[in-house]
N, C-alpha and C positions, 0 to 999 in steps of 0.2 A: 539231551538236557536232563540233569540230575532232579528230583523235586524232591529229595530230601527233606524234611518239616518243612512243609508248607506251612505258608504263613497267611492268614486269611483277615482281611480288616477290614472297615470301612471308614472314611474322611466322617470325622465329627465337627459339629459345628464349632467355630471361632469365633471368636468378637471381630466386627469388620473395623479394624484401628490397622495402622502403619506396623505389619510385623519387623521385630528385629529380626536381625542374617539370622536364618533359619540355621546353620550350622553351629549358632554360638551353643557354646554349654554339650557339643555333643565328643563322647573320646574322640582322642585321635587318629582314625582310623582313615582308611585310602577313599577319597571324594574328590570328586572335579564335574566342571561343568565346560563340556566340549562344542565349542563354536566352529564357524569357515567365516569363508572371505565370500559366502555369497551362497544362495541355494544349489542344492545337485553338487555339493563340492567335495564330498567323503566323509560329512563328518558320521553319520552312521556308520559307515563302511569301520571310520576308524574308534567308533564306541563300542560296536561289537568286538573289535579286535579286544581293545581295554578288557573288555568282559571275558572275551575267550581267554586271555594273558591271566585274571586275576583267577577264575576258576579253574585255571591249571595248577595256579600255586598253593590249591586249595581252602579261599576261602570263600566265603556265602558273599556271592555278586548281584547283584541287580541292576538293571538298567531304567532310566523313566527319563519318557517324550511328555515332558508335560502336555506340549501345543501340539498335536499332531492334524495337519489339513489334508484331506484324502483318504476316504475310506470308506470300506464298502459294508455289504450287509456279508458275511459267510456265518450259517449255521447259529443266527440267530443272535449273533452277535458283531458290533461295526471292529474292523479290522483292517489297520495301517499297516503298508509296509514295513516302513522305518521302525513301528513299536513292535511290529512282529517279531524284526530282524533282534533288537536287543530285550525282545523277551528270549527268543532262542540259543542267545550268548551266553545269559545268564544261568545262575541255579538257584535262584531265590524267586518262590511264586507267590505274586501278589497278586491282588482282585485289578484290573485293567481300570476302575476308575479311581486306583492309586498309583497305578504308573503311568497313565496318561488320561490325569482330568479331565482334558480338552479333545474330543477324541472328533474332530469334525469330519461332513460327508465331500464339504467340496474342495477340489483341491486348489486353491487359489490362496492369497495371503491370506492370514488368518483372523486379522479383523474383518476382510472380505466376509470371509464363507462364516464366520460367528455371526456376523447377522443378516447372513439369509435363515439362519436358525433361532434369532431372537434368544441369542448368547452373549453372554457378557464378559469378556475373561479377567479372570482378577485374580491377584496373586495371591489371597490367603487361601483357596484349598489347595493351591498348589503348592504352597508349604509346609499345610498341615499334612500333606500325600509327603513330602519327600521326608521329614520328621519319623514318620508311620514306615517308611524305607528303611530309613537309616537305622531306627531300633532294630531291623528286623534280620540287617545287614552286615558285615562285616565293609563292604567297599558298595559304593554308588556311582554311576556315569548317571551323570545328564544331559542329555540331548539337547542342547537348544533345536530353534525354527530358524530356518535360510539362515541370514548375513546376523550378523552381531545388534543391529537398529529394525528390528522386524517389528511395525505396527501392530498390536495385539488385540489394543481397546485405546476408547479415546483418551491420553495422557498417561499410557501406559505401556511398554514397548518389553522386545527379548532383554534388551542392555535393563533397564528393572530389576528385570526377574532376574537378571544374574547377578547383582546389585544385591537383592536383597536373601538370594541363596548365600551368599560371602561363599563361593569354593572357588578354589583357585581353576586357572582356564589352561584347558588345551586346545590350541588352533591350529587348524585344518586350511592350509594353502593350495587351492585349486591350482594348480601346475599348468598357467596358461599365458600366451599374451595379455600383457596388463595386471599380470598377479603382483609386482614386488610393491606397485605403488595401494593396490588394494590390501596386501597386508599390511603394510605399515598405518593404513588409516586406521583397519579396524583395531591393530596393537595402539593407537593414540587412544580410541574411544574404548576398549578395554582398562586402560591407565588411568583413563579419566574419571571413572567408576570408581578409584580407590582400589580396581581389583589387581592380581598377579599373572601374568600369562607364565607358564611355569614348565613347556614345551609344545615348541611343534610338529605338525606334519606334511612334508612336501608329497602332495596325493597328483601322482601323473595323470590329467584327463585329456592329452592327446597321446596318438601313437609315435607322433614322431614332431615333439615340440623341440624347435628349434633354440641352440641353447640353455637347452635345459638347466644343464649342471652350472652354465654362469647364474644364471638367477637362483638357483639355489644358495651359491656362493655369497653374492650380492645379500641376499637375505639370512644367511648365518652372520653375515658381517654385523646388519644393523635390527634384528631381531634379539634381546637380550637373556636369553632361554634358548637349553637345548634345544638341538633338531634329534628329534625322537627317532627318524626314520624318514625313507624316501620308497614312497608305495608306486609300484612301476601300475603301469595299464595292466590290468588283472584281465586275463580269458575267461574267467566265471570267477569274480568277485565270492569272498565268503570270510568271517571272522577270523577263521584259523590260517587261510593264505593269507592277508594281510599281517596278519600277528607278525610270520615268521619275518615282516622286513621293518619291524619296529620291536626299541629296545624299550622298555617302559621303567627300566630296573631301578634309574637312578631319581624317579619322580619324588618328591616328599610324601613319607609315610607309605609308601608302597610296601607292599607286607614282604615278609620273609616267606620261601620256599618251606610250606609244612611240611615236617618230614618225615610226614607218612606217603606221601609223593613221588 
């Protein structure tokens, strides 16, 4: 992983009022905010990839788990999988309590395990974090938590926070019995946000799911967004295997191959 100018911040404080879409008023530069159909369903697997894809083509990537549930103490500091994974994709180094505010120890929903910790999650540092990204960034992935309606805090949910990010969405279809009708619910409650789903991922989690390629079909039909790629069962999962079976080329704003590359 490259660290290049490190970029070193801290979240300042905010007026606690209703923020506008954190993305208003920023250039036009490559941003999205990467959902599934349900937790353990790829979308890591396929944020990193986004991040291994945008640092290939040479510009300053970042990644940020806002919500992260799960994580332990190493070396003096608590550490998530998932934020690990898309710190390692990336090449822009941020301080950990701007790429993932919410960095909790237990791994269960996230209003669960926030208060066993007498936490509260709420969306203004978590916008003031992705702002403090985004200047520091040429392109941003953002991770949501599990499914698209993930409970955060009371009267405040992941659909929110991706509401009030305004970046367009890429979803991540768990490749399983019962997937066509779980993606079309959560592509309604995407929609119903005002947001844009703007490509998907057909992420295989059997080794031998029956019918695969009709449901995929079935759901290019009635999903209105490319299908980005079909990620087979991976023998050791990693940003750069997944990349190679997703095309991310034709996303909005996706940057041109620098070419010094």
């Amino acid at each position: 992983m490259s660290l290049d100018d490190p970029v070193l911040a801290e979240v300042t404080a905010v007026p606690a009022v209703r923020p506008a879409p954190a993305a208003t008023g920023l250039p036009s530069r490559f941003a999205c905010f990467v959902t599934g159909t349900d937790t353990e369903i790829g979308k890591t697997l396929t944020s990193s990839a986004l991040l291994h894809a945008l640092v290939a083509r040479g510009v300053r990537a970042c990644g940020m788990k806002p919500v992260a549930a799960g994580a332990e103490m190493r070396d003096g500091e608590l550490h998530n999988e998932d934020a690990d994974s898309l710190i390692a994709a990336g090449n822009v180094t941020m301080l950990r309590n701007l790429t993932t505010p919410y960095m909790l120890k237990e791994a269960a929903a996230p209003h669960i395990a926030a208060a066993l910790e007498g936490v509260c999650i709420e969306s203004v540092p978590i916008l003031a974090a992705y702002l403090e990204i985004a200047a520091a960034s040429d392109a941003v992935v953002v991770e949501g938590v599990g499914g698209f309606r993930v409970p955060l805090s009371p009267g405040f949910d992941s659909a929110d926070l991706a509401q009030q990010l305004d970046l367009p969405v890429i979803l991540v279809v768990g490749m399983r019995l019962g997937c066509i009708s779980q993606a079309l619910l959560t592509l309604e409650a995407i929609e119903a946000r005002g947001l844009t789903v703007i490509g998907w991922v057909a992420n295989t989690l059997e080794l031998e799911m029956r019918f695969l390629d009709e449901n995929i079909d079935a759901l290019i039909e009635r999903i209105p967004a490319p299908l980005l790629g079909k990620v087979p069962r991976l023998a050791q999962p990693s940003a750069q295997a997944a990349a190679a079976y997703l095309d991310f080329t034709g996303l909005p704003n996706w940057p041109a191959q620098h070419p010094n590359i």
